[in-house]
N, C-alpha and C positions, 0 to 999 in steps of 0.2 A: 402874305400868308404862305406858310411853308407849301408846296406841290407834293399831293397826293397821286399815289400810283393807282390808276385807273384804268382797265382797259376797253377801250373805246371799239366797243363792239356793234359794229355796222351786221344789219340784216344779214344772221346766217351766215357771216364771214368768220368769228372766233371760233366755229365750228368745225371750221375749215381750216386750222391752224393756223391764221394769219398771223403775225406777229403782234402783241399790245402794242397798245401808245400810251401816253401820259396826257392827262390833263387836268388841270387845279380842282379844288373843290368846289371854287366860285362855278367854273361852268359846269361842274354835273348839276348844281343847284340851280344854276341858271335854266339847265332845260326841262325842270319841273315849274320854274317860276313861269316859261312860257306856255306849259301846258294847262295852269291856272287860269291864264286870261281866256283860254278857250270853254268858256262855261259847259258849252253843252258837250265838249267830248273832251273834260279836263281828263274824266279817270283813261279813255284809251290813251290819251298823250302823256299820260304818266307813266304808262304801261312802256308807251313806245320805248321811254327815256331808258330802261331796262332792258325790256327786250331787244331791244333796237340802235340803243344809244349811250349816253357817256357813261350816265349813271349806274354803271352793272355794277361795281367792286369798288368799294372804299377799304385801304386797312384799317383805316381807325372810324366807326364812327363818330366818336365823342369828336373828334376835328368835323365831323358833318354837321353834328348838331351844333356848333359852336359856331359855324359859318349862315346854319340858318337863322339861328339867335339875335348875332352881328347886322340881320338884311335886313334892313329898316323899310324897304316892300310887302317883306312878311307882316301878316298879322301873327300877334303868339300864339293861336292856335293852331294856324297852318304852320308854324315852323316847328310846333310839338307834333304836329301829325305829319308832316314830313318826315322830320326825325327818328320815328317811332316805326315807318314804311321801310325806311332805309336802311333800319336795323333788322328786320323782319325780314327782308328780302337779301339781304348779303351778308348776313350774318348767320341769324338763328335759324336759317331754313337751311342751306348749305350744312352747319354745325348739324343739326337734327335730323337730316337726310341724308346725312356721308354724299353729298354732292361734291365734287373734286376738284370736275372739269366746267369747262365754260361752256362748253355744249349740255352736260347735264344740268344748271344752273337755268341756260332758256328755257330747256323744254320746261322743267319743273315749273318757272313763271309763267312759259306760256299756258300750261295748262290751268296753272289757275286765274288768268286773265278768262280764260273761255269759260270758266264755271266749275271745274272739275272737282266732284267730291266721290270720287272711287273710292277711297280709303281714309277713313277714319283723320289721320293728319290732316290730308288735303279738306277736309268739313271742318276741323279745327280750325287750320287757316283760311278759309272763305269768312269765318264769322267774325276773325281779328283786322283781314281785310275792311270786308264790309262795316265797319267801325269806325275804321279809319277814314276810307273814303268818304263815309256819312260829316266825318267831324273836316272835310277839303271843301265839300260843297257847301256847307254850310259859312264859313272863312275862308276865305282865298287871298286873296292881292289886296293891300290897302285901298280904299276907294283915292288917294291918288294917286297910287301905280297904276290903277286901273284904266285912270285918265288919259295917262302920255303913253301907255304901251302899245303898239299895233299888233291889232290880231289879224293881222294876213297868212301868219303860216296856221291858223285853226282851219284852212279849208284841205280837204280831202285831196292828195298827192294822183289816186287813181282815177282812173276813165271814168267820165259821168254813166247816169244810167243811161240814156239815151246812145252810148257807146255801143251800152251793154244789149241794149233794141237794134243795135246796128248789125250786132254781131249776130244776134240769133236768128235776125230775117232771113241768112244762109241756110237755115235750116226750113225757110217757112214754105216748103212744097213738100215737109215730109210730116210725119206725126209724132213727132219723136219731142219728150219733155224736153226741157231743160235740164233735168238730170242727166235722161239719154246723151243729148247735144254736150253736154260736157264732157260725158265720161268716152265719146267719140271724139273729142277735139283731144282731150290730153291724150290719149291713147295714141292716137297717130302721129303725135307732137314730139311722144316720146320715142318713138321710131325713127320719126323723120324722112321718111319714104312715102311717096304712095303706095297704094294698095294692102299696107298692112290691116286696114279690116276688109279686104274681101275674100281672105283667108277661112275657108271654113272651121269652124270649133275643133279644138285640141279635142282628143275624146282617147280612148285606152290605147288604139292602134297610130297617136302619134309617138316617135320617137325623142328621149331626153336629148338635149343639148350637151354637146362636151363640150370639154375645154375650161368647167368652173371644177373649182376644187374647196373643199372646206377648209380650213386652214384655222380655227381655233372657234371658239365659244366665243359671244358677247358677254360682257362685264354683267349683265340681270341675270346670265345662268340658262337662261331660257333658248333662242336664237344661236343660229350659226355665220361664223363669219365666214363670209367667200371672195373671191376676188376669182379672175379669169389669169389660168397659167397657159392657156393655149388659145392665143387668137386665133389661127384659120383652123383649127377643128370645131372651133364654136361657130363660127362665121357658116362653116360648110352644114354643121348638121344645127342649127336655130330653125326653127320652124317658121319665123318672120324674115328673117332677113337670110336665107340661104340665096333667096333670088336677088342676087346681088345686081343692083341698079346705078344709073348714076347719082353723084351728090347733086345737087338742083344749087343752083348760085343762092348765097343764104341760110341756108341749112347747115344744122352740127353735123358735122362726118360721123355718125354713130358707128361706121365700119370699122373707124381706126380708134374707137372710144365709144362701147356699146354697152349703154346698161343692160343689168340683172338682174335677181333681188336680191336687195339687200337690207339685212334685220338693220330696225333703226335709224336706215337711210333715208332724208328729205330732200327736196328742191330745197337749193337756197334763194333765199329772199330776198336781196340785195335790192335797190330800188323801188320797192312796191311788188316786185316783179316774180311768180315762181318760176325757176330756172333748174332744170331737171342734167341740165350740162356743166353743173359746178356742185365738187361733193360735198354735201353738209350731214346736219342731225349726227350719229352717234355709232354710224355702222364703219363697214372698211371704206377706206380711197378709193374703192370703186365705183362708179357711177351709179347707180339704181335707186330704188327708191323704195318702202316697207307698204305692206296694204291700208295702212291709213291713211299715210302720206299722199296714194295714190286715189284713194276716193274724195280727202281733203279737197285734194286739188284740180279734180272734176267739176264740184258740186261749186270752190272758188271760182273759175273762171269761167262759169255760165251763171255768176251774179246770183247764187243761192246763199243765203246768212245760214246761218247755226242757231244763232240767238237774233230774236226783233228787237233787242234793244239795248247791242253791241256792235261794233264798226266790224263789220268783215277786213280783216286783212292777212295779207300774205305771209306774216311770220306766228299767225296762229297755228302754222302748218307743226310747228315745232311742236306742240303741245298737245296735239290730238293721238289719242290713241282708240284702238276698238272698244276700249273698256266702256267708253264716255256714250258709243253708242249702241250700246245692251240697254241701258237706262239711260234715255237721252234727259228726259223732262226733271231727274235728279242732277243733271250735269250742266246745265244751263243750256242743252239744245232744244229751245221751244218749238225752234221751223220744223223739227220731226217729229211726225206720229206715226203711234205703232199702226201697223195696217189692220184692217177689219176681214172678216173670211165667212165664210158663208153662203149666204143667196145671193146671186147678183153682186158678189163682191171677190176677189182673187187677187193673187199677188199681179204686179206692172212693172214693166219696163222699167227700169230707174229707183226701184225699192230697194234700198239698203237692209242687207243682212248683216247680224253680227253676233260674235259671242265671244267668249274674253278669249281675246289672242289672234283673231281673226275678223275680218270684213271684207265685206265687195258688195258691187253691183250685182243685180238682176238684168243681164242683158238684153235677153230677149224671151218672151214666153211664145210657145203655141199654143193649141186651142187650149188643152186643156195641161195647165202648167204643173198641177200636182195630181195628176193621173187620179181625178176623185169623180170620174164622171160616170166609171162603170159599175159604182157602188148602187147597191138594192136595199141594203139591209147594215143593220151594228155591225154583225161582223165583221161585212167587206171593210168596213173602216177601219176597225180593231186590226186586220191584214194591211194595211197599205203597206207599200213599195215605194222604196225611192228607183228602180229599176223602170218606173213608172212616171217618174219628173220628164216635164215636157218644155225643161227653159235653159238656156247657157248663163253663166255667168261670166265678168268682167271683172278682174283682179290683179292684184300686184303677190306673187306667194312665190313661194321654192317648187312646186309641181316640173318635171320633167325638168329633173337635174340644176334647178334653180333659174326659171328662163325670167322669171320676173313679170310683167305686165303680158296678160295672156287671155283671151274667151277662153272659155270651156265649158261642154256637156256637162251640166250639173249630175244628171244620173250618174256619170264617170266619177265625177272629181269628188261628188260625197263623200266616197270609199275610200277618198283618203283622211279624213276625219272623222272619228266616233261622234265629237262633239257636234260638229254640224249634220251629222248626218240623221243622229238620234234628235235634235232639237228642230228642222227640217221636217221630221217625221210628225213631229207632234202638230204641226202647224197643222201640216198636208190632214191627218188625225180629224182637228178640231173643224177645220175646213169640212170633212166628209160628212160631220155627224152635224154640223149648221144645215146645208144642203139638203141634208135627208130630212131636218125638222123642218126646214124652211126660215131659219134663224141664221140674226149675225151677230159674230161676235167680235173682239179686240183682244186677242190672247196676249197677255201678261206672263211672261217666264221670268224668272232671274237668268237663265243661262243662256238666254237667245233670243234677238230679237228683231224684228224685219219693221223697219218705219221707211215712211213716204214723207217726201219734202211738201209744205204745207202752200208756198207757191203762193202763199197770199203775200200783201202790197209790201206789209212791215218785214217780211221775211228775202224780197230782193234788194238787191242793190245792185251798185256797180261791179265787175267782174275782175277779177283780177287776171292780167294780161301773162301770158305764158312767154319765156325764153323763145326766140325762133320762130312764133307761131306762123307767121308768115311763109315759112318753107313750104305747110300743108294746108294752107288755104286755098287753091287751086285744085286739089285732090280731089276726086268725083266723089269716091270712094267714104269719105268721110261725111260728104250729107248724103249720100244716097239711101234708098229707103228698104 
C-alpha cells in the first residue's frame, strides 16, 4: 500500500519542533488495533495513539478508511468508527478550529480527552466523541484477533500506587495534603536548588527580575511572549536564585538555562515523564512553564486524578487550561469540589483557585485566612478587605517582571488583578455572612471558583515522576513544615 506522511509525534516532542517521520497507514492503524485489545483502557490507548503517537495526521483519510475496511481483525463497526474518529480528529477539528500547528492540534485533543466543554465546539465534539467511542466498546477486535493478540502493553507504563505511598511517606511528619506535598515537590523541582521554599513570600517590597523582555504577543491575542535577553542581570536580581549555589551532581543547571513564565509553556511529556527542562506546549523556546501547566503538574505528581474514571497521565498536561477549573464538574474534573465557607469550614492549604485566565494554589493560610473574624454585623461583611487576607499563594504568573513560579502574599498580589480580587472578595463576602448566621454554604460563581481535591480512593493513583526529581529530594526544605 502506498506510504502515508505521518508525523510520528512522541510525548510533547512535535511541540518542540522535532522533525516528522513517516510511517504507513498499516501502523497508525495498527496502534489503535492494539489499544482495542485493552478493553478496559481501550478509549485512553486511543487517545494515546494521538496524542502521543503515530496516529496524529493522515493527508488523506479515504486511504485510512480503505486500510481499516481491508483489516480483516476489524469488525465493520470498529473500522466505521475508527474511520469516522480519524476523520474527526485530523481533519475537521483542525479545519474548523484553524489549528495549524502540531502543538495546537495536542493541546486541542488533549483537552478533550480530559472532558473539556468551555466552549460550545468543544460540547459539540465531546457528544460526537462519546458516540463513537460507545459504538469501539461495544465492537472491537474479531473474537479471533482477540485470541492470538497479547495484551501485555494494556498495563500502565507509570509508577504503581504503592510508589506513589513511597513518595509521600517523605512528607509523613508534616501535615501537609497531598496537594501541598506536590505543589512543594514541583516547585523546588523547578528551581533545582535547595532552599528555594524557605524564601519568605514575594509581597510589594520584593523587587522585579531583569533581564526578561517581551518580545511579541502569543498567536490567542491574549499572553505575552518573553524570553530572557540578559542572563546575569536576571541571575543577580531573581529573587530565587540570586543566591547563587552549587549545581548538586544530577540536577539541570537552571543557572545557565532558567525558567520563566511562559504563556502557553508546558513540561514535555516524553516517557510518561513531566520534564520542565525540555520546551514544549505553544509559548517561546524558553524554558518555563504557564499557571495551569504549573498546578497540572503538582496535583500529577502526588498521584491526584482530575477525573475517577480516566487514566491520569502526563500528556494531559497539554490540554489543561484554567478555564476547565472555574467549572470543574462541566469539564470532566469530578476529584474537584468547590469548597464550603462558613461555620467551621475556610479555605485550606492546597485549594485551587481559578477564574478564566488564571490559577494557583492556596499555599498556606493563617488563622484567619479571609480576615472575617472581626465581623459583628452585615455590614462588616458588606466592608470586607482584601488588605485583610491572611494566606499566600503558589503560582506560575508574569508578577515581578515575569519571574514565573513564585509564593506570594495574596493581600499583595490581589491588586494585581480586578478579576481575582473582586471574585476573592465575594467568597471572603459569603464566608462572613455564613459565620454570622451560623450556616454553610458552597458558593457557585461563573467567574471564580476555589475547589479542593476530593482525595478519595477512585480519585488517586499512581503519580507521575518529575524530570530531575532526584536533585531535590534530599532538600530539607521541601518537607519541612
Amino acid at each position: 500500500m502506498k506510504k502515508i506522511i505521518l508525523p510520528l509525534i512522541l510525548m510533547g516532542l512535535s511541540a518542540c519542533g522535532v522533525p516528522l517521520s513517516t510511517v504507513s497507514t498499516e501502523a497508525a492503524l495498527e496502534s489503535q488495533k492494539e489499544a482495542l485489545t485493552c478493553t478496559a483502557v481501550a478509549e485512553s490507548k486511543i487517545w494515546d495513539s494521538y496524542v502521543e503517537g503515530a496516529a496524529a495526521k493522515v493527508q488523506s483519510t479515504s486511504e485510512f478508511r480503505q486500510a481499516a475496511v481491508n483489516d480483516s481483525e476489524l469488525e465493520s463497526n470498529a473500522q466505521d468508527a475508527l474511520s469516522e474518529l480519524h476523520e474527526l480528529l485530523t481533519v475537521r477539528i483542525p479545519e474548523e478550529q484553524r489549528l495549524t500547528t502540531d502543538a495546537q492540534k495536542i493541546a486541542y485533543w488533549a483537552s478533550l480527552e480530559i472532558g473539556d466543554q468551555t466552549t460550545d465546539a468543544k460540547a459539540y465534539y465531546q457528544q460526537e466523541l462519546k458516540k463513537i467511542f460507545a459504538r469501539l466498546q461495544q465492537s472491537n477486535l474479531t473474537v479471533a484477533a482477540k485470541a492470538i493478540r497479547s495484551t501485555a502493553n494494556c498495563a500502565s507504563a507509570t509508577p504503581s500506587k504503592e510508589a506513589a505511598e513511597s513518595w509521600y511517606g517523605a512528607f509523613k511528619n508534616t501535615s501537609y495534603s497531598r496537594a501541598e506535598a506536590g505543589g512543594r515537590w514541583a516547585f523546588a523541582n523547578i528551581y533545582q536548588i535547595c532552599g528555594s521554599l524557605s524564601q519568605k513570600p514575594m509581597d510589594a517590597g520584593t523587587a522585579d527580575v531583569k533581564g526578561i523582555s517581551i518580545v511579541g504577543v502569543h498567536p490567542d491575542g491574549v499572553g505575552n511572549k518573553r524570553v530572557i535577553s540578559d542572563l546575569p542581570a536576571f541571575l543577580k536580581s531573581h529573587y530565587y536564585m540570586s543566591r547563587k549555589s552549587s549545581v548538586a551532581k544530577g540536577c539541570f543547571n537552571t543557572y545557565k538555562n532558567p525558567l520563566i513564565y511562559d504563556y502557553g509553556g508546558k513540561p514535555s511529556t516524553d516517557g510518561g515523564v513531566l520534564n520542565f527542562f525540555t520546551d514544549a506546549g505553544d509559548g517561546t523556546k524558553v524554558l518555563g512553564i504557564d499557571c495551569s501547566g504549573f498546578v497540572f503538574s503538582a496535583m500529577a505528581t502526588a498521584g491526584l486524578k482530575l477525573s475517577s474514571s480516566k487514566t491520569l497521565k502526563a500528556s494531559n498536561v497539554h490540554g489543561i487550561s484554567s478555564h476547565l477549573y472555574v467549572n470543574p464538574a462541566s469539564n470532566g474534573l469530578d476529584c474537584l469540589d468547590k469548597v464550603k465557607v462558613g461555620k467551621a469550614e475556610e479555605i485550606k492549604a492546597g485549594d485551587i483557585v481559578a477564574v478564566p485566565g488564571h490559577v494557583f494554589f492556596v499555599q498556606k493560610i493563617g488563622r484567619d485566612p479571609m480576615g472575617i473574624a472581626a465581623a459583628v454585623a452585615a455590614r462588616d461583611c458588606n466592608a470586607m478587605s482584601t488588605d485583610k487576607f491572611d494566606f499566600t499563594v503558589m503560582q506560575s504568573n508574569p508578577s515581578k517582571g515575569g519571574i514565573g513560579v513564585n509564593i506570594y502574599k495574596a493581600n499583595v498580589y490581589v491588586n494585581e488583578s480586578v478579576k481575582i480580587k473582586s471574585g476573592l472578595l465575594k467568597y471572603a463576602k459569603a464566608a462572613c455572612q455564613n459565620r454570622l448566621a451560623g450556616t454553610t454554604t458552597k458558593p457557585n460563581y461563573s467567574d471564580i471558583a476555589i475547589t479542593r481535591h476530593k482525595g478519595t480512593p477512585a480519585c488517586l493513583t499512581a503519580r507521575i515522576p518529575l524530570e530531575s526529581e532526584k536533585c531535590i529530594a534530599s532538600c530539607s526544605d521541601v518537607t519541612a513544615q
